[in-house]
Chimera marker file (.cmm) of the C-alpha trace (Angstrom):
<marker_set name="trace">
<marker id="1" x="44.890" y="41.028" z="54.828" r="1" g="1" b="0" radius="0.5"/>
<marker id="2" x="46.757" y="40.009" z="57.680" r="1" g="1" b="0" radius="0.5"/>
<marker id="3" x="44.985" y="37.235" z="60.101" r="1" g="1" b="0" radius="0.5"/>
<marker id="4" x="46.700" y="37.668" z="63.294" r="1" g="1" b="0" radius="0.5"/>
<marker id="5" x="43.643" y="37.432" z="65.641" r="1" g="1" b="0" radius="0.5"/>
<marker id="6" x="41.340" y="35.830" z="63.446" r="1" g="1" b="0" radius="0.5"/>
<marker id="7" x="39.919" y="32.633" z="63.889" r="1" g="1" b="0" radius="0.5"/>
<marker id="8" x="38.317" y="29.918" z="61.144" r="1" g="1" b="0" radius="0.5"/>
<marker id="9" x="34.846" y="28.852" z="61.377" r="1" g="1" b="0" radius="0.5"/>
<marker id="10" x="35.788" y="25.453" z="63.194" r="1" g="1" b="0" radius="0.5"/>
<marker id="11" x="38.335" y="26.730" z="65.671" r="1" g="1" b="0" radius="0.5"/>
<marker id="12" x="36.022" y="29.197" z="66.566" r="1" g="1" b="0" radius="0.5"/>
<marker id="13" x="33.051" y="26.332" z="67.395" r="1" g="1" b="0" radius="0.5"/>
<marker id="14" x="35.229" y="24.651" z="68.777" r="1" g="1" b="0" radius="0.5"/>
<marker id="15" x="36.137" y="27.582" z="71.801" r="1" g="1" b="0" radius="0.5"/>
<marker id="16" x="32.365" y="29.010" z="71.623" r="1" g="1" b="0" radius="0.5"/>
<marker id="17" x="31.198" y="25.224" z="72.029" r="1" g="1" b="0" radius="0.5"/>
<marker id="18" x="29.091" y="25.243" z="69.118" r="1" g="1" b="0" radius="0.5"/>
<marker id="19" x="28.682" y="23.099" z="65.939" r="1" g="1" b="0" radius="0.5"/>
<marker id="20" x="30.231" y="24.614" z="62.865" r="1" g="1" b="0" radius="0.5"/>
<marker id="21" x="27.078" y="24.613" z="61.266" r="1" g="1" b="0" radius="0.5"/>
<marker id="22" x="25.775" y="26.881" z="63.835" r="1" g="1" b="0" radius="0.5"/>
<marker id="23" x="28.347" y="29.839" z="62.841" r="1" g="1" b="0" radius="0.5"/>
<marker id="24" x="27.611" y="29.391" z="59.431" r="1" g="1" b="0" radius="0.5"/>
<marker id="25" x="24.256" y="29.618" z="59.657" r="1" g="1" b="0" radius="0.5"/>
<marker id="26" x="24.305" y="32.674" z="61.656" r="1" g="1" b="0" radius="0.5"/>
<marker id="27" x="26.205" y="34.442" z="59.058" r="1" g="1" b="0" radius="0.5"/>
<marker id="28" x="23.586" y="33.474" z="56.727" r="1" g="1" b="0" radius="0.5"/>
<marker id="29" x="21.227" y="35.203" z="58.758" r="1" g="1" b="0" radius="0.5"/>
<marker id="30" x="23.702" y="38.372" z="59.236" r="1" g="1" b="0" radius="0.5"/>
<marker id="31" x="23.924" y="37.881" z="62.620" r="1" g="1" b="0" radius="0.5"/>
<marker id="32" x="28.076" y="37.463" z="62.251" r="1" g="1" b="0" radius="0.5"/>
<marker id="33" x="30.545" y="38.611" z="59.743" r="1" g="1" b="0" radius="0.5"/>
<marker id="34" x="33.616" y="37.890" z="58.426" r="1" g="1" b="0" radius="0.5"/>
<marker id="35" x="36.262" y="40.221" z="59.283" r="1" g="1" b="0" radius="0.5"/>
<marker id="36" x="38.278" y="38.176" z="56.145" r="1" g="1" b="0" radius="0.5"/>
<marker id="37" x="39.340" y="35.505" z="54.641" r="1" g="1" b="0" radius="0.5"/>
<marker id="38" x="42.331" y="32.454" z="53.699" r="1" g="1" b="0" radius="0.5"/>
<marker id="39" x="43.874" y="32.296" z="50.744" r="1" g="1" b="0" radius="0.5"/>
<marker id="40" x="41.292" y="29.385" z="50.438" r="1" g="1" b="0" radius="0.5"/>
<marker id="41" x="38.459" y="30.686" z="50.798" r="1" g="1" b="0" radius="0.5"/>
<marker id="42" x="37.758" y="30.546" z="54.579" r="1" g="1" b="0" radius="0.5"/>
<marker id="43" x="35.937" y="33.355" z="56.433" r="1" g="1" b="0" radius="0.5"/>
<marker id="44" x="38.005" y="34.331" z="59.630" r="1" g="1" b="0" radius="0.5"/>
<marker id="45" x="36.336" y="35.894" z="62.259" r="1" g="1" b="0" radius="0.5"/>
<marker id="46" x="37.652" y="38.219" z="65.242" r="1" g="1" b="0" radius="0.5"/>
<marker id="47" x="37.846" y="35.993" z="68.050" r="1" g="1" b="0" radius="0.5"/>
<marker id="48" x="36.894" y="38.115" z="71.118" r="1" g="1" b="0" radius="0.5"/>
<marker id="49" x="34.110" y="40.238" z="69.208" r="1" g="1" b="0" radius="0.5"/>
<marker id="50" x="32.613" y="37.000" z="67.500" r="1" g="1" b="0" radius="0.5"/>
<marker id="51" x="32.024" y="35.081" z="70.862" r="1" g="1" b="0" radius="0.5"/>
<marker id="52" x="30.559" y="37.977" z="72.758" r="1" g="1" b="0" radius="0.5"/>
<marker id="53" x="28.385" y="37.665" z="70.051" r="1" g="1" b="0" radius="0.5"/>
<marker id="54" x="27.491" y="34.076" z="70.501" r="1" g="1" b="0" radius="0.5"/>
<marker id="55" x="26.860" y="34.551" z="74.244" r="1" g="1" b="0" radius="0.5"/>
<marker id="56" x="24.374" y="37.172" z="73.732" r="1" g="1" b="0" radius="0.5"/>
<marker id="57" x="22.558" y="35.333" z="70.522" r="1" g="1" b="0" radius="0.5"/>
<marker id="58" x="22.479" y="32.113" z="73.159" r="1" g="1" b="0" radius="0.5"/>
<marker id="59" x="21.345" y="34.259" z="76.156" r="1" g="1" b="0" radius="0.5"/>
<marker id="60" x="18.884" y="35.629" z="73.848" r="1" g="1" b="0" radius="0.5"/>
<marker id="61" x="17.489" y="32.592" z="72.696" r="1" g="1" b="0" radius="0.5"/>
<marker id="62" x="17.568" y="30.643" z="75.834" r="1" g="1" b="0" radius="0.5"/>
<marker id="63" x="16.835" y="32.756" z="78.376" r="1" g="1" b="0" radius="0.5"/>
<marker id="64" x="14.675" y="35.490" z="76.409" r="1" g="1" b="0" radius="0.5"/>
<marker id="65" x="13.164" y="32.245" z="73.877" r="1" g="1" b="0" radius="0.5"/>
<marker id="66" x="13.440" y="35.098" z="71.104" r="1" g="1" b="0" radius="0.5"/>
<marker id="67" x="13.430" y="34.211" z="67.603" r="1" g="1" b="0" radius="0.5"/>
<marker id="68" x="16.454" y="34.979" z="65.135" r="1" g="1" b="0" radius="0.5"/>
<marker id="69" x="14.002" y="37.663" z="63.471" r="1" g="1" b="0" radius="0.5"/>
<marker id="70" x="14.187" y="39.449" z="67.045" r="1" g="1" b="0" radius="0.5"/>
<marker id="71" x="17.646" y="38.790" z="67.568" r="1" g="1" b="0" radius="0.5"/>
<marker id="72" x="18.682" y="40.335" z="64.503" r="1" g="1" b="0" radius="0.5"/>
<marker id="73" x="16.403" y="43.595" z="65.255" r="1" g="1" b="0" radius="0.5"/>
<marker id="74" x="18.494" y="43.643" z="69.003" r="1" g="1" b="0" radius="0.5"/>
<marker id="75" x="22.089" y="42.750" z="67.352" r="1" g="1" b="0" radius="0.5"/>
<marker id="76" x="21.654" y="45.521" z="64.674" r="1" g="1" b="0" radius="0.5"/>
<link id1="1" id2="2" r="1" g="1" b="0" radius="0.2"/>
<link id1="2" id2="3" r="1" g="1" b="0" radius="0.2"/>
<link id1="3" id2="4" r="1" g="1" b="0" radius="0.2"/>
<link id1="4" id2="5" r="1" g="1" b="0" radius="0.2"/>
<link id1="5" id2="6" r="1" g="1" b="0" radius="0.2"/>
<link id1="6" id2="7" r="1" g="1" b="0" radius="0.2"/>
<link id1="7" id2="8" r="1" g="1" b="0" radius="0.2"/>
<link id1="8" id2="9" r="1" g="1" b="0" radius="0.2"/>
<link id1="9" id2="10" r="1" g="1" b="0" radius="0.2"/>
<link id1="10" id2="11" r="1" g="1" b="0" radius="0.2"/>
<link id1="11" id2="12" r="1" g="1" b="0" radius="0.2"/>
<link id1="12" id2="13" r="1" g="1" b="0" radius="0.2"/>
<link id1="13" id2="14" r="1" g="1" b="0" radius="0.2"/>
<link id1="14" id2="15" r="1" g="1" b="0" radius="0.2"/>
<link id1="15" id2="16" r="1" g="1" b="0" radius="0.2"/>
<link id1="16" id2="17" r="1" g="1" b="0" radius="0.2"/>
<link id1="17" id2="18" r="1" g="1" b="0" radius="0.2"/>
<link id1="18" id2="19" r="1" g="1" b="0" radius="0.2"/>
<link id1="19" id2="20" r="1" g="1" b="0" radius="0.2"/>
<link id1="20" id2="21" r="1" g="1" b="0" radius="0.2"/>
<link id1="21" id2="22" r="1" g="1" b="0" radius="0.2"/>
<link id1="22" id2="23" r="1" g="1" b="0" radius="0.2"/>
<link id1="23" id2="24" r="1" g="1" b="0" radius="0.2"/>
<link id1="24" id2="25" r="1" g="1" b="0" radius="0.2"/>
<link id1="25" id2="26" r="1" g="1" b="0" radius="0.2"/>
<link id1="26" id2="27" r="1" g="1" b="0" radius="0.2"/>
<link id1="27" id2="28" r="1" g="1" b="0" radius="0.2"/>
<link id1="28" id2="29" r="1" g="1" b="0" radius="0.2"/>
<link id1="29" id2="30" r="1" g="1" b="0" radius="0.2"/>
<link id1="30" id2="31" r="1" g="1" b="0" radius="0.2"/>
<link id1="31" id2="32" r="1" g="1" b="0" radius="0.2"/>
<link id1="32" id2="33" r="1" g="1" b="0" radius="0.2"/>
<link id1="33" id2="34" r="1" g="1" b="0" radius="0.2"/>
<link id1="34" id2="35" r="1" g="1" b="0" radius="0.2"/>
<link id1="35" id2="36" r="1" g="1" b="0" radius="0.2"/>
<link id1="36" id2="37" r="1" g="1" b="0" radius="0.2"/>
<link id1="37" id2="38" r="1" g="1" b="0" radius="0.2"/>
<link id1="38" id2="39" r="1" g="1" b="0" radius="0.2"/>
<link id1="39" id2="40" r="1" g="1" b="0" radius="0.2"/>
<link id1="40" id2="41" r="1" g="1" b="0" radius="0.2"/>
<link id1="41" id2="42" r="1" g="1" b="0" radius="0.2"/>
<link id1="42" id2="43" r="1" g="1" b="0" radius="0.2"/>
<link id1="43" id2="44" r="1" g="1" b="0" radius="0.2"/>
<link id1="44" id2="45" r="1" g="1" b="0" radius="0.2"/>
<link id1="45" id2="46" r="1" g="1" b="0" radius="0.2"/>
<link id1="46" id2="47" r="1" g="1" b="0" radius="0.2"/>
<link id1="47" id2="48" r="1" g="1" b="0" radius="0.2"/>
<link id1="48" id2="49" r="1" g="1" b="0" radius="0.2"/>
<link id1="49" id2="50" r="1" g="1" b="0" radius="0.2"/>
<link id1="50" id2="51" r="1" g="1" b="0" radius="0.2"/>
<link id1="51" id2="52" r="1" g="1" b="0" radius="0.2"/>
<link id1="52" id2="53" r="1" g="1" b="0" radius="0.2"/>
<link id1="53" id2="54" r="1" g="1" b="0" radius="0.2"/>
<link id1="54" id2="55" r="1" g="1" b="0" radius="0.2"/>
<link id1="55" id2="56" r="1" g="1" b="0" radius="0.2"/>
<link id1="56" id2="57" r="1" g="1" b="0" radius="0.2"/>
<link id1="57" id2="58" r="1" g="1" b="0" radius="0.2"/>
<link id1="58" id2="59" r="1" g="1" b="0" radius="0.2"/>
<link id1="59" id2="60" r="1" g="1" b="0" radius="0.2"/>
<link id1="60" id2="61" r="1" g="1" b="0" radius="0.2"/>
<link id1="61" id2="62" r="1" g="1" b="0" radius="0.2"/>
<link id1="62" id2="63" r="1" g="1" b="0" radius="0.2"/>
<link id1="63" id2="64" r="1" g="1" b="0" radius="0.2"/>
<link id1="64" id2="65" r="1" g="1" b="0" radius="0.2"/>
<link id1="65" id2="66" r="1" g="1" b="0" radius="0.2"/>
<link id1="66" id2="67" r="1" g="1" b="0" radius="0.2"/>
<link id1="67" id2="68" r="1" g="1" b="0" radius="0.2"/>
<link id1="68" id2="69" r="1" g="1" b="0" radius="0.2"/>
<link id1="69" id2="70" r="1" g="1" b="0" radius="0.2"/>
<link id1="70" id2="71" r="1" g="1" b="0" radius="0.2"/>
<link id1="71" id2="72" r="1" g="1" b="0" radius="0.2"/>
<link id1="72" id2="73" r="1" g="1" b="0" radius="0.2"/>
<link id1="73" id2="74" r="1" g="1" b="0" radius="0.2"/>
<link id1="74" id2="75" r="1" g="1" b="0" radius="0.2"/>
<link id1="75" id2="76" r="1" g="1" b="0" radius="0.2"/>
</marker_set>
């Protein structure tokens, strides 16, 4: 798979202003996905897509205080 516009879990906290720990963690939960991966082993994500995502999962949780249960139900 080609990874032009893909983006590895830390440069992609690193834009969005997150911890890494907080993308992984949502992709535990489901709430992102890997679009692929490195020859190592590293999810890559779509850059654009992945931090509208973030945005609305933060606007969700801070301004709406809803849990990831109800985010999840919203993102689906």
């Amino acid at each position: 798979m080609k990874n032009s516009g893909l983006l590895k879990i830390g440069q992609l906290a690193r834009l969005a202003g997150v911890l890494p720990s907080t993308i992984h963690f949502y992709t535990q939960e489901g709430l992102l996905r890997p679009k692929g991966w490195t020859r190592g082993g590293y999810r890559l994500y779509p850059q654009e897509e992945t931090l509208r995502v973030l945005e609305k999962i933060d606007y969700l949780q801070r301004e709406k205080r809803l849990t990831i249960s109800e985010i999840k139900k919203i993102l689906k």
